[in-house]
LUMDOFI-986557 format. One record per residue (C-alpha): x, y, z; residue number from 1. Coordinates in nm, 4 decimals. Example, Ala and Ser with C-alpha at 12.3 -4.5 7.8 and 13.67 -1.06 7.14 Angstrom:
LUMDOFI-986557
+----------+----------+----------+-----+
:        x :        y :        z : pos :
+----------+----------+----------+-----+
:   1.2300 :  -0.4500 :   0.7800 :   1 :
:   1.3670 :  -0.1060 :   0.7140 :   2 :
+----------+----------+----------+-----+
end
This chain:
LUMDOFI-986557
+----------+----------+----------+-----+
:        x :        y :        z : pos :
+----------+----------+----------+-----+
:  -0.7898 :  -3.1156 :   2.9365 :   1 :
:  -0.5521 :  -2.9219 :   3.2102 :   2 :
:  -0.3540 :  -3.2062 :   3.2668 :   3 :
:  -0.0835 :  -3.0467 :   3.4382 :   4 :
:  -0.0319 :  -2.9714 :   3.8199 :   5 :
:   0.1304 :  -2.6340 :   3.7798 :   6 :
:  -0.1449 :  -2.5163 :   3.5213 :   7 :
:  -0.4089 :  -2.6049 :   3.7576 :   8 :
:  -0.2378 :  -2.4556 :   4.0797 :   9 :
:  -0.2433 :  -2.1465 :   3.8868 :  10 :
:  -0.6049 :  -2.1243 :   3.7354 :  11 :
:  -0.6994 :  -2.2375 :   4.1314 :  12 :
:  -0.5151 :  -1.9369 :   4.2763 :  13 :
:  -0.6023 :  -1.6679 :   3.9972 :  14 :
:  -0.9592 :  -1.7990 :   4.0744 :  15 :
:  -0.9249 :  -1.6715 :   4.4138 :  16 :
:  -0.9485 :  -1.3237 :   4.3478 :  17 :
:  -1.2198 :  -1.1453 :   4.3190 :  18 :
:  -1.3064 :  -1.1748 :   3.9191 :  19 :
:  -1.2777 :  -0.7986 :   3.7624 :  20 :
:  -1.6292 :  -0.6776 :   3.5178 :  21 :
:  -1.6633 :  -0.7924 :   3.1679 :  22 :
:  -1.8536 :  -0.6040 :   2.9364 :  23 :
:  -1.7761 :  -0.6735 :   2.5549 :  24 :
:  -1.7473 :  -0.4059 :   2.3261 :  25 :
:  -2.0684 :  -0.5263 :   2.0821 :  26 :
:  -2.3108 :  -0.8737 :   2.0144 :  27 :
:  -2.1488 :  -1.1429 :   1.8900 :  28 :
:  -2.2547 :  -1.1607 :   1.5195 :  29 :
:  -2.4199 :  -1.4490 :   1.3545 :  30 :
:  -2.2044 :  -1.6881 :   1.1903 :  31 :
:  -1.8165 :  -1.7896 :   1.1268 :  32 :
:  -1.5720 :  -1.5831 :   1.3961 :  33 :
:  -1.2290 :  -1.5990 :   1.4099 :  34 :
:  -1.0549 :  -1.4451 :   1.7155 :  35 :
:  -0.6911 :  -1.2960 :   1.6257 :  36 :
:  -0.4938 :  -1.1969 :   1.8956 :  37 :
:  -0.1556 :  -0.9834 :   1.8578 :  38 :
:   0.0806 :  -1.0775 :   2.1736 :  39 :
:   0.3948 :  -0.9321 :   2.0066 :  40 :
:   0.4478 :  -0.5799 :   2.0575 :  41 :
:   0.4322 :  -0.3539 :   1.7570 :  42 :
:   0.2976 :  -0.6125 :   1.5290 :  43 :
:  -0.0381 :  -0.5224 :   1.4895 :  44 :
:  -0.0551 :  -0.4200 :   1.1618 :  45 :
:   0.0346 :  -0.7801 :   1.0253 :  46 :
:  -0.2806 :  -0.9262 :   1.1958 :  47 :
:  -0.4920 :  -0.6380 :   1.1357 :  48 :
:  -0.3849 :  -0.7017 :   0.7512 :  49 :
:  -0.4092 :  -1.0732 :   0.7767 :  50 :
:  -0.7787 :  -0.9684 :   0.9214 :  51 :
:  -0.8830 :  -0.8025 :   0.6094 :  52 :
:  -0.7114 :  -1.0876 :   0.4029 :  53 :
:  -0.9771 :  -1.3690 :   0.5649 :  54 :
:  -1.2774 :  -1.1324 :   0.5369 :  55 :
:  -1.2154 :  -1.0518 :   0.2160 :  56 :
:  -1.1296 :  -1.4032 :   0.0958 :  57 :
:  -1.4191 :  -1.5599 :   0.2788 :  58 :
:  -1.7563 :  -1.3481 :   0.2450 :  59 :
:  -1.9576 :  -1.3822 :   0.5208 :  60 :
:  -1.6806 :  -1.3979 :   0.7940 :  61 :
:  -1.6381 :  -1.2085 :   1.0765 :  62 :
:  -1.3034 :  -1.1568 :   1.2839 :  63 :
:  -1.2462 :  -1.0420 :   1.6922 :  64 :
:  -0.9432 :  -0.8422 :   1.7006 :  65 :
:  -0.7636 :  -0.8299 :   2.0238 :  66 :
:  -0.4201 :  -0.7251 :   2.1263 :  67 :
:  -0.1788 :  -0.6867 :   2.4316 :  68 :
:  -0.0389 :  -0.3531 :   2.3438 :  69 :
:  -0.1654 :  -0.0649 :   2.1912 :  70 :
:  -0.5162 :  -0.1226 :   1.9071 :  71 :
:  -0.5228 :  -0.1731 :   1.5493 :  72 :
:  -0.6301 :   0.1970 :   1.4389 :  73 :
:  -0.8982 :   0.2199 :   1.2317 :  74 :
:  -1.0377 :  -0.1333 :   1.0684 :  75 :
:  -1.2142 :  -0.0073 :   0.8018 :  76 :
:  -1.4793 :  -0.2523 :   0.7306 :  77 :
:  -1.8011 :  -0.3960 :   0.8815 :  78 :
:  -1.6458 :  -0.7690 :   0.9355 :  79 :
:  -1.3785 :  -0.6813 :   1.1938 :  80 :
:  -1.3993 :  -0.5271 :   1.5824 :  81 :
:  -1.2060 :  -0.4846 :   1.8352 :  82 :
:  -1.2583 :  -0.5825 :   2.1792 :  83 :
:  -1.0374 :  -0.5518 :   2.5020 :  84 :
:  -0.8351 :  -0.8314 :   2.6327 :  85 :
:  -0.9808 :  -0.9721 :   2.9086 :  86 :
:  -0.7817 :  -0.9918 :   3.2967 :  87 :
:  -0.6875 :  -1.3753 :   3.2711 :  88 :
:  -0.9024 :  -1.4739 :   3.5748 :  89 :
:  -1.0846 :  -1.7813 :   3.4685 :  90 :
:  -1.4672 :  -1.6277 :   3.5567 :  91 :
:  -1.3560 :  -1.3629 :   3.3111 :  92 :
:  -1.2099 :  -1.5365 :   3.0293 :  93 :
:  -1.4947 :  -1.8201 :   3.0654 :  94 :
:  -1.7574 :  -1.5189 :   2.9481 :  95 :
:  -1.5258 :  -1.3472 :   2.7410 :  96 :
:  -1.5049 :  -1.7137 :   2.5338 :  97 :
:  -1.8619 :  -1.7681 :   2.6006 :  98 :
:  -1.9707 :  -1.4430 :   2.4453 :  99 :
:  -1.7785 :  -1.4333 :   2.1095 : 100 :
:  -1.7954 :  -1.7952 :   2.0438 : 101 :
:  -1.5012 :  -1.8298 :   1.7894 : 102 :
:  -1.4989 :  -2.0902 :   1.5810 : 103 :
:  -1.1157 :  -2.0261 :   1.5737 : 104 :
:  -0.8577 :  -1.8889 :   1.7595 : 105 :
:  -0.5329 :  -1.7355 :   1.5863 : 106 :
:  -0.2582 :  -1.6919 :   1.8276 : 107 :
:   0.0300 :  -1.5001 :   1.7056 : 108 :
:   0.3787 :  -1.4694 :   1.8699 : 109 :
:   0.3745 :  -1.6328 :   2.2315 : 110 :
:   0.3390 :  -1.4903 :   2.5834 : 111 :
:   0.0184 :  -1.7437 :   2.6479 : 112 :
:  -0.2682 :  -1.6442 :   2.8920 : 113 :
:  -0.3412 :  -1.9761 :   3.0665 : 114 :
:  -0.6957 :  -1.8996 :   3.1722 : 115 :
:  -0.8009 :  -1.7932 :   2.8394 : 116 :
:  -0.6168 :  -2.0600 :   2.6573 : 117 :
:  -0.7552 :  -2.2711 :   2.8406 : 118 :
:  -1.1369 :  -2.1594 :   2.8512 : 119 :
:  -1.0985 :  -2.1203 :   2.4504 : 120 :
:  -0.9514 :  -2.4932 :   2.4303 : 121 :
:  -1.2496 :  -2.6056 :   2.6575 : 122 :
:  -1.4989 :  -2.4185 :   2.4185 : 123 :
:  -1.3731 :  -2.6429 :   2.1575 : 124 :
:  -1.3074 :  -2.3982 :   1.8942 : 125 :
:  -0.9753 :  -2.4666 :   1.6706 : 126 :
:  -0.6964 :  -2.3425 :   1.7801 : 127 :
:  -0.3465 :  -2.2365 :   1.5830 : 128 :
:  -0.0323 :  -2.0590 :   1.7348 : 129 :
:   0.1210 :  -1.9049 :   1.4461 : 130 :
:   0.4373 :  -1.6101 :   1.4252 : 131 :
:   0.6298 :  -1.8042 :   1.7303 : 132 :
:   0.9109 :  -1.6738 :   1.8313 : 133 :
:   1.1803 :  -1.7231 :   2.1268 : 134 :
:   1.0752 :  -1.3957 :   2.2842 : 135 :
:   0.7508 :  -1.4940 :   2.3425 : 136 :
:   0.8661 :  -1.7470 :   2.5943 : 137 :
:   1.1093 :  -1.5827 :   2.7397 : 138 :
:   0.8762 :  -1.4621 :   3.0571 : 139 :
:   0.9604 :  -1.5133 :   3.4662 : 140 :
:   0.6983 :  -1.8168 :   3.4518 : 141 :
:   0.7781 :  -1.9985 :   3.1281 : 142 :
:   1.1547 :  -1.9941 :   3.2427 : 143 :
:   1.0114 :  -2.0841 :   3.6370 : 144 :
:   0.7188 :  -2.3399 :   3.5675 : 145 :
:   0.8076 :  -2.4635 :   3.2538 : 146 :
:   0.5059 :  -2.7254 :   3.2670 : 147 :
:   0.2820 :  -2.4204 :   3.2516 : 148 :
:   0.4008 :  -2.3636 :   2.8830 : 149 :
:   0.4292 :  -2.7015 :   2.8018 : 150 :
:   0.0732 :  -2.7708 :   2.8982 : 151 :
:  -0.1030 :  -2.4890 :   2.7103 : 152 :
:   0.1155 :  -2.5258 :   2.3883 : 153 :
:  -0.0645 :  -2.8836 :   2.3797 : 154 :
:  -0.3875 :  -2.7191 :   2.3899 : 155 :
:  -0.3076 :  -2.6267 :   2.0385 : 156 :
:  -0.4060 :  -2.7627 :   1.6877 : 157 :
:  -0.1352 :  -2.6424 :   1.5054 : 158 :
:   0.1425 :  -2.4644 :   1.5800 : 159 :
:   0.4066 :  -2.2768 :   1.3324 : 160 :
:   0.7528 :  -2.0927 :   1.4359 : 161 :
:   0.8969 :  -1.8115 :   1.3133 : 162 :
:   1.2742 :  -1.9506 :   1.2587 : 163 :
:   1.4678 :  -2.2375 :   1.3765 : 164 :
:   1.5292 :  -2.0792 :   1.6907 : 165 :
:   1.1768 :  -2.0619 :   1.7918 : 166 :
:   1.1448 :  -2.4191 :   1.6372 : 167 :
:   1.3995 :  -2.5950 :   1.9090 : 168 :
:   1.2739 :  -2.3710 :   2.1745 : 169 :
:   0.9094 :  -2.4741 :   2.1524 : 170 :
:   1.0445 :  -2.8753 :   2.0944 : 171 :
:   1.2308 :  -2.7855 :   2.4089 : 172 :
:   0.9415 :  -2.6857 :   2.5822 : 173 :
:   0.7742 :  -3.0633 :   2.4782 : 174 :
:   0.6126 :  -2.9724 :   2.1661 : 175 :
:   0.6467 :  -3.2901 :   1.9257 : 176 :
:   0.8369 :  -3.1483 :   1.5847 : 177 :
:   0.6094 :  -3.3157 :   1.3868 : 178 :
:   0.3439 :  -3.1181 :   1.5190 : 179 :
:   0.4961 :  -2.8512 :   1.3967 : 180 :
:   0.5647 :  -2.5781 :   1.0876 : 181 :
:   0.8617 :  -2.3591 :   1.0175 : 182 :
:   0.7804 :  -2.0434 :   0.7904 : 183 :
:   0.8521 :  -1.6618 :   0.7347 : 184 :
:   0.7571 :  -1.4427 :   0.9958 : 185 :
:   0.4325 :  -1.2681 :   0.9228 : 186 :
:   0.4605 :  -0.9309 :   0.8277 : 187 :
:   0.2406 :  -0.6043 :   0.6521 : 188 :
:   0.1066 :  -0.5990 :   0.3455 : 189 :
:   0.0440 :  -0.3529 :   0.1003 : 190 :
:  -0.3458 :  -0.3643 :  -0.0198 : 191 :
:  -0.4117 :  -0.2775 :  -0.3943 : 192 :
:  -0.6512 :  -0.0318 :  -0.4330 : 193 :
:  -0.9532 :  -0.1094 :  -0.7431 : 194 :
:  -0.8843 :   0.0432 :  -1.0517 : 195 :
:  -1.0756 :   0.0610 :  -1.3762 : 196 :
:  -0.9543 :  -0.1812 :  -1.6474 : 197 :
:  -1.0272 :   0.0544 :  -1.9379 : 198 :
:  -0.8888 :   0.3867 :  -1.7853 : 199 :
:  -0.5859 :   0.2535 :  -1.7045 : 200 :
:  -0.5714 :   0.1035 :  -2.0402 : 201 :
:  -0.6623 :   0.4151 :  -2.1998 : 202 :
:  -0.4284 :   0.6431 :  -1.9914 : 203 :
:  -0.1285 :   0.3787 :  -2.0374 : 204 :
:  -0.1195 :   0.3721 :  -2.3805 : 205 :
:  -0.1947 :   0.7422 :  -2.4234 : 206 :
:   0.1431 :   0.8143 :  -2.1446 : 207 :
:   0.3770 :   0.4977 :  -2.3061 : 208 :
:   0.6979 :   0.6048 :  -2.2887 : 209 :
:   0.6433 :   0.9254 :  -2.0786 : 210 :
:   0.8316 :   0.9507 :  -1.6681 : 211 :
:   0.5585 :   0.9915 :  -1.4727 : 212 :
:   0.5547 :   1.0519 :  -1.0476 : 213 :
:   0.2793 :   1.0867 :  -0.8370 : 214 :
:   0.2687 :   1.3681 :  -0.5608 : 215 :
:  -0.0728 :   1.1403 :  -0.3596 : 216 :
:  -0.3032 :   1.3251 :  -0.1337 : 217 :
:  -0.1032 :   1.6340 :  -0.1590 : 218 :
:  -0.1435 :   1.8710 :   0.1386 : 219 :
:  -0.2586 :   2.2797 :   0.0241 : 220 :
:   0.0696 :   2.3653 :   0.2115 : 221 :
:   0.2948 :   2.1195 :  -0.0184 : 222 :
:   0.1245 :   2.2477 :  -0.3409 : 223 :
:   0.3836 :   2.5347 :  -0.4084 : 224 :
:   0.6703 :   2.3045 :  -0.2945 : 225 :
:   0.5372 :   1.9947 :  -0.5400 : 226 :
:   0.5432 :   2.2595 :  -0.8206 : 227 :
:   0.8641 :   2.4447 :  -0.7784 : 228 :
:   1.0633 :   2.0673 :  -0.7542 : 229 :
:   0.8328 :   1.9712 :  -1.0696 : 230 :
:   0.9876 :   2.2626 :  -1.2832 : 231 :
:   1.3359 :   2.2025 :  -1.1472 : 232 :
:   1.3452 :   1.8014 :  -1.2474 : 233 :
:   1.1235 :   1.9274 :  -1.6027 : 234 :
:   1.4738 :   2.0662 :  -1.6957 : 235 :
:   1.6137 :   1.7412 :  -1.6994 : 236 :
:   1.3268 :   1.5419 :  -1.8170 : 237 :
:   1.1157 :   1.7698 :  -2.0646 : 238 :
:   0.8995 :   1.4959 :  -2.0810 : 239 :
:   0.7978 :   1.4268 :  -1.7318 : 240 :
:   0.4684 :   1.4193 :  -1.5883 : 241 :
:   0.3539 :   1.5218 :  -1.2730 : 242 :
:   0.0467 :   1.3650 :  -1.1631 : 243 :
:  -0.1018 :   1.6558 :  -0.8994 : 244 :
:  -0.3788 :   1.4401 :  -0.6939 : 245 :
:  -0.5852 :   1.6242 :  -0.4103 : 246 :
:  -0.8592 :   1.4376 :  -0.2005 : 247 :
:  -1.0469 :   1.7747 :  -0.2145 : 248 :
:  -1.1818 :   1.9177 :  -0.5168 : 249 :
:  -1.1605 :   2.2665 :  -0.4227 : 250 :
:  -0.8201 :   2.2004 :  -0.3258 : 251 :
:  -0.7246 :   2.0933 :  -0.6395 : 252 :
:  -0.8794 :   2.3714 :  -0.8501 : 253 :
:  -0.6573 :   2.6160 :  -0.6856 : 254 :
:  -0.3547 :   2.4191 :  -0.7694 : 255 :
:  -0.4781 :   2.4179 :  -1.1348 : 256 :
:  -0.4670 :   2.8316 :  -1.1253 : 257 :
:  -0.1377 :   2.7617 :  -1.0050 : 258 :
:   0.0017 :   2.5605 :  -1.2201 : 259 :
:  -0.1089 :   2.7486 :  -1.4773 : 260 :
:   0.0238 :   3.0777 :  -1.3522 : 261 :
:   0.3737 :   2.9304 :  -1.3361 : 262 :
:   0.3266 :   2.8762 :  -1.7379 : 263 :
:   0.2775 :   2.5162 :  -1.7016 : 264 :
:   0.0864 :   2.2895 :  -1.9522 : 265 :
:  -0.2460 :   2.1425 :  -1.7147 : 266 :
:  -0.4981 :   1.8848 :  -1.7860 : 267 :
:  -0.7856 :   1.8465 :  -1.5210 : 268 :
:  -0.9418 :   1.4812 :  -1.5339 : 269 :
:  -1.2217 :   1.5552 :  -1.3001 : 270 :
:  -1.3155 :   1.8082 :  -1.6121 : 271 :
:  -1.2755 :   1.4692 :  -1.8814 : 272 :
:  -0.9504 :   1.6505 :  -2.0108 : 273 :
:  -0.7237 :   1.3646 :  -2.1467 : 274 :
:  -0.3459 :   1.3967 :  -2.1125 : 275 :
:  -0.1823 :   1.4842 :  -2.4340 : 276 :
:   0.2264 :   1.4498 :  -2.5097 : 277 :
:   0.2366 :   1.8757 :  -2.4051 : 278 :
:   0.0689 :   1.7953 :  -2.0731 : 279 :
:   0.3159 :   1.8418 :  -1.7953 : 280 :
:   0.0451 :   1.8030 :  -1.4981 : 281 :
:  -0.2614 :   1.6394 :  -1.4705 : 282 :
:  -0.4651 :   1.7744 :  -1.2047 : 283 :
:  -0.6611 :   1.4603 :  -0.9985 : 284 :
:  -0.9417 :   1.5175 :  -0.7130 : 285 :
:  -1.0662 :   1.1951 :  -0.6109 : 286 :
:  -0.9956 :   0.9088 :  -0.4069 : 287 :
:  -1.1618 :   0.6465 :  -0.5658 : 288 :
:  -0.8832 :   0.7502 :  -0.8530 : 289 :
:  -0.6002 :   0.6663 :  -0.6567 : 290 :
:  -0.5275 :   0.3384 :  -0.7392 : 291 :
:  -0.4958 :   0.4421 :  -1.1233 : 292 :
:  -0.2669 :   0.6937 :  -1.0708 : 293 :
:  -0.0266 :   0.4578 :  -0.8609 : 294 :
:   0.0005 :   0.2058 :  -1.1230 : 295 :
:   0.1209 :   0.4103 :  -1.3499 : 296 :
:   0.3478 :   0.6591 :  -1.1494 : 297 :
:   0.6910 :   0.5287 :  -1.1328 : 298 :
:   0.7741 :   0.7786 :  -0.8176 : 299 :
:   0.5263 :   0.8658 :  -0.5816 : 300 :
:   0.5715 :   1.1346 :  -0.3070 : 301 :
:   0.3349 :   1.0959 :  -0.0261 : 302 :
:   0.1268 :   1.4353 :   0.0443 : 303 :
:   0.1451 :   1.5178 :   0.3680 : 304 :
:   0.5213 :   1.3951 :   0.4905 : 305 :
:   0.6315 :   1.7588 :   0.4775 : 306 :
:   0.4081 :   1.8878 :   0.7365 : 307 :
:   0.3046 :   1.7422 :   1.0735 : 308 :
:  -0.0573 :   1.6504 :   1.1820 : 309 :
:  -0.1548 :   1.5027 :   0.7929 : 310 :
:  -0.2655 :   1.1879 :   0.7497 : 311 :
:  -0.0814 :   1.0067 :   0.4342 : 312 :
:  -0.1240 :   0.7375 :   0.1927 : 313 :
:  -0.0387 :   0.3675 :   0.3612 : 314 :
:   0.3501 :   0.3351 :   0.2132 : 315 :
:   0.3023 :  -0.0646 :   0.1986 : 316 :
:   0.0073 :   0.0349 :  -0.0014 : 317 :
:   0.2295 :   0.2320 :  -0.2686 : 318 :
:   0.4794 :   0.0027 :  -0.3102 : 319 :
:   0.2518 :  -0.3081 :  -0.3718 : 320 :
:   0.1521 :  -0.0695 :  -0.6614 : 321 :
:   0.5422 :  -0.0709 :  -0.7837 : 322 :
:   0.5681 :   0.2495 :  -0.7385 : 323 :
:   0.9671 :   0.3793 :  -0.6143 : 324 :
:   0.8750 :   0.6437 :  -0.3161 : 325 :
:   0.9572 :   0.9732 :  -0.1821 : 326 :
:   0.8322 :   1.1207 :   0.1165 : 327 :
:   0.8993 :   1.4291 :   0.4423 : 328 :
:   0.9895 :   1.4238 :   0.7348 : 329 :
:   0.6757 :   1.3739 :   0.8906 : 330 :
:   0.5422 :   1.0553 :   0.8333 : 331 :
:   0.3053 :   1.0125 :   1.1935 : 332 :
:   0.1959 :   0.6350 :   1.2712 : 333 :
:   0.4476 :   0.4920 :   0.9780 : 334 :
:   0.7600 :   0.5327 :   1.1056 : 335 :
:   0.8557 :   0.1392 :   1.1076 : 336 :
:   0.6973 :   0.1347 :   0.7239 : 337 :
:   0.9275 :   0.4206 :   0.6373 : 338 :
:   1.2498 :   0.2429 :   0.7921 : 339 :
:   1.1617 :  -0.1056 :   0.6237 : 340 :
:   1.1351 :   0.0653 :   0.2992 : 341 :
:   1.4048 :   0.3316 :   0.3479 : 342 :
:   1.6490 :  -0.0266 :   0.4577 : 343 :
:   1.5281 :  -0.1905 :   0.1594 : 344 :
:   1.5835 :   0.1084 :  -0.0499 : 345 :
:   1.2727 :   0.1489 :  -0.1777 : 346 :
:   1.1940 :   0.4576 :  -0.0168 : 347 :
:   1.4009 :   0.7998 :   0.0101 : 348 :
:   1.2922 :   1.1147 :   0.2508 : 349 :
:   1.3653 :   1.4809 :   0.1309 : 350 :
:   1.3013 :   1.8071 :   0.2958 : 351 :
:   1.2511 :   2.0603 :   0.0837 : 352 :
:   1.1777 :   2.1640 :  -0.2815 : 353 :
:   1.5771 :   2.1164 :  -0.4026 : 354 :
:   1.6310 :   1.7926 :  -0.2530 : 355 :
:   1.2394 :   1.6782 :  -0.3500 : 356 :
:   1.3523 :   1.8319 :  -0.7185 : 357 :
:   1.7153 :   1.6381 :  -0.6879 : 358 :
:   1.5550 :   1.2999 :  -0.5669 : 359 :
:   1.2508 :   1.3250 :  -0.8766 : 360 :
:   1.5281 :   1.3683 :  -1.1673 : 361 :
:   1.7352 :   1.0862 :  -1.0464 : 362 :
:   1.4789 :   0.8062 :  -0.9452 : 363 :
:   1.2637 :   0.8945 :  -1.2009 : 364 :
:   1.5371 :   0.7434 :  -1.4093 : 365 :
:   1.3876 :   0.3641 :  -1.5514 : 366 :
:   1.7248 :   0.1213 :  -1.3985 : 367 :
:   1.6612 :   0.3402 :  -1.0510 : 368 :
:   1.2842 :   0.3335 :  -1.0607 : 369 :
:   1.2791 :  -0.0078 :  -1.1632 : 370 :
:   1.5527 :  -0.0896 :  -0.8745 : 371 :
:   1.3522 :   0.1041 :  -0.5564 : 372 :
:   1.0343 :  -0.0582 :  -0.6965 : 373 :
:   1.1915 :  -0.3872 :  -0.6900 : 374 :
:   1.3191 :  -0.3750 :  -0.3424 : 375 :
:   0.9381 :  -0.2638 :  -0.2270 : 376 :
:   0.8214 :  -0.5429 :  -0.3790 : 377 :
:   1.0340 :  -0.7259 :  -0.2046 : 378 :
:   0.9289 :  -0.5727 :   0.1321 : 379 :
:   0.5540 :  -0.5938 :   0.0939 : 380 :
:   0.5598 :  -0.9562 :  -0.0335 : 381 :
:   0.7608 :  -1.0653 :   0.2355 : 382 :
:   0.6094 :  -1.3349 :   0.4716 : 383 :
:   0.3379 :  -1.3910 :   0.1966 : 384 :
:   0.3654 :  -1.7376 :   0.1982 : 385 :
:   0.3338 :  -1.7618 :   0.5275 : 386 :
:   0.0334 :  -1.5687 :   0.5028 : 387 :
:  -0.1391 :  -1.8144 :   0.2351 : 388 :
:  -0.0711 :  -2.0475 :   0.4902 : 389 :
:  -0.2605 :  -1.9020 :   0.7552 : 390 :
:  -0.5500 :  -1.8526 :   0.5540 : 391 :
:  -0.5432 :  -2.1713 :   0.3802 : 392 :
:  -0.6107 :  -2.3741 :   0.7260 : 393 :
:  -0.8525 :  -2.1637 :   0.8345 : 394 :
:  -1.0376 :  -2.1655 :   0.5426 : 395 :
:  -1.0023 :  -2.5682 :   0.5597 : 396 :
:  -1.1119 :  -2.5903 :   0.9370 : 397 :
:  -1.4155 :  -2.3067 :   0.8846 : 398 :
:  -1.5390 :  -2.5401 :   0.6120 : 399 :
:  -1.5210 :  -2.8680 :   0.7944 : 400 :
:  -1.6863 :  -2.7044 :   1.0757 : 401 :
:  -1.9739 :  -2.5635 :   0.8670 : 402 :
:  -2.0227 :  -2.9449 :   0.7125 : 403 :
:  -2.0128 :  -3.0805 :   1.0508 : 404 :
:  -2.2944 :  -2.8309 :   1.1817 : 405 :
:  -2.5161 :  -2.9025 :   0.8841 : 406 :
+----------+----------+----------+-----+
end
């Protein structure tokens, strides 16, 4: 299986020392696992979203998430954990294998363990390299023992790069090119959030024709600021709609009172009132809700971005919903969202109520709505192909592997 003198020199002299604790994080549970490991700094959030892609495609599925720099924040469902990467001395990585048991292993990026690639090869579970890139063999050993590389990029099933770069560099390195795929690099998705068919039917035809932006999870602190830029841009759209949504109920009740004390037209929906053509703001207290009021806001402003310390909506999130956004200064773990959207022009950042009143009238506009929401698209849906790909062989290998063990 090792088959190379410089791979075995160095699992002999890592073996040497003495082999650091392992403890994993939970029980393995019972049935499929797929272990996805991030190498590539700062791409977490792909994997972590490619994560909730397989478990949601394949009920029943669980995934190990692992990564060499920083975690993957909070997973949000039962399916996925978490564990620590283990020290790559072979006693280690033997039990770390032996204890999880994948059935596959998803490799993204590069900068290969050899112990643990090769314990997980010697387990016999599938293994792909996906996301390759030049970077991730750029290290003092794959430039000084090249037939390290070499040898553990055979241990692998399949193997895609990145770009044509990463292509030649791994052929280089003595992987065959017909063992291999070129595709997008992966990248984060936005996930749509449920929605029920017959309100947004309902509220779509009762709004047709009406602008309508979305200020989401607004922030008590914003509340004044979201209404004073509403009344500015109402002078030059009468007809525009300002969908007011709180994740607190008692929150939102006291921006109703003060709506209505600045002589504005409110509907409350928690209350079962329906928007009529006067309405200028509809007043919106849950969560579960959310994903109705992004589909049919063309603008969204994310609550939160004008003061620091408060959490906001995922921007990949809002523009998978087609909805043009504007957001604060403050935007905490999101800054690379922010600057792929804000590139892409799909997203614009404001500071106060004139500029947040300014940016409103002009994208609320239907060529520059429809142009920002475009260019989200765009970002969101990038890489998605390679995506389908990644889940496509896994879902083929997880099923010949469940017919084999029957």
């Amino acid at each position: 299986m090792r088959g190379s003198l410089g791979l075995t020199a160095y699992r002999t002299l890592s073996g040497r020392r003495k082999p650091p604790d392992f403890a994993p994080v939970r029980d393995r549970p019972e049935g499929e696992l797929v272990w996805i490991h991030a190498a590539e700094p700062g791409n977490n959030r792909a994997l972590n979203d490619l994560a909730h892609r397989l478990v949601y495609m394949r009920p029943g599925c669980h995934v190990l998430l692992t990564a060499a720099h920083d975690d993957f924040g909070d997973r949000g469902v039962d399916e996925i954990w978490q564990d620590r990467m283990p020290p790559d001395h072979p006693d280690v990585t033997d039990a770390f294998v032996a204890h999880w048991a994948p059935d596959m292993l998803i490799w993204a990026w590069g900068d290969l363990l050899p112990n643990l690639i090769l314990s997980t090869a010697e387990s016999g579970a599938h293994m792909m390299l996906v996301d390759a890139d030049v970077d991730g063999f750029d290290g003092r050993r794959d430039r000084w023992l090249p037939e390290v590389p070499r040898a553990l990029l055979a241990q692998f099933n399949h193997v895609t790069a990145r770009d044509r770069s990463a292509h030649l560099r791994l052929a280089q390195m003595g992987r065959p090119v017909g063992a291999m795929e070129l595709a997008d690099p992966l990248h984060p998705f936005g996930k749509m959030l449920p929605v029920i068919d017959s309100d947004l039917a309902d509220l779509t035809a009762a709004l047709a024709g009406r602008p309508i932006w979305l200020s989401a999870r607004t922030s008590p602190q914003e509340c004044a600021t979201i209404l004073a830029a509403h009344k500015l841009a109402l002078k030059f759209s009468h007809r525009l709609l300002l969908i007011l949504h709180f994740s607190d109920g008692a929150e939102a009740l006291k921006a109703e009172q003060a709506a209505r004390a600045q002589s504005l037209l409110v509907a409350n929906w928690s209350d079962g009132t329906f928007p009529d053509d006067n309405t200028q703001v509809l007043i919106a207290d849950d969560d579960a809700e959310l994903g109705l009021w992004l589909r049919v806001a063309t603008v969204t402003f994310l609550g939160g971005s004008m003061q620091a310390g408060v959490e906001i909506c995922d921007p990949y999130s809002v523009a998978a919903h087609g909805s043009a956004i504007v957001y604060g200064p403050n935007v905490g773990e999101h800054v690379d969202a922010f600057t792929r959207l804000m590139n892409a022009g799909a997203a614009r950042i404001v500071n106060d109520t004139p500029s947040l009143g300014r940016a409103i009238s002009q994208m609320i506009a239907p060529d520059h709505a429809a142009h920002m929401a475009t260019a989200g698209w765009d970002v969101v849906t990038r890489g998605a192909d390679s995506l389908d790909r990644i889940i496509s062989l896994t879902q083929t290998r997880l099923d010949s592997r469940r017919s084999e063990n029957r």
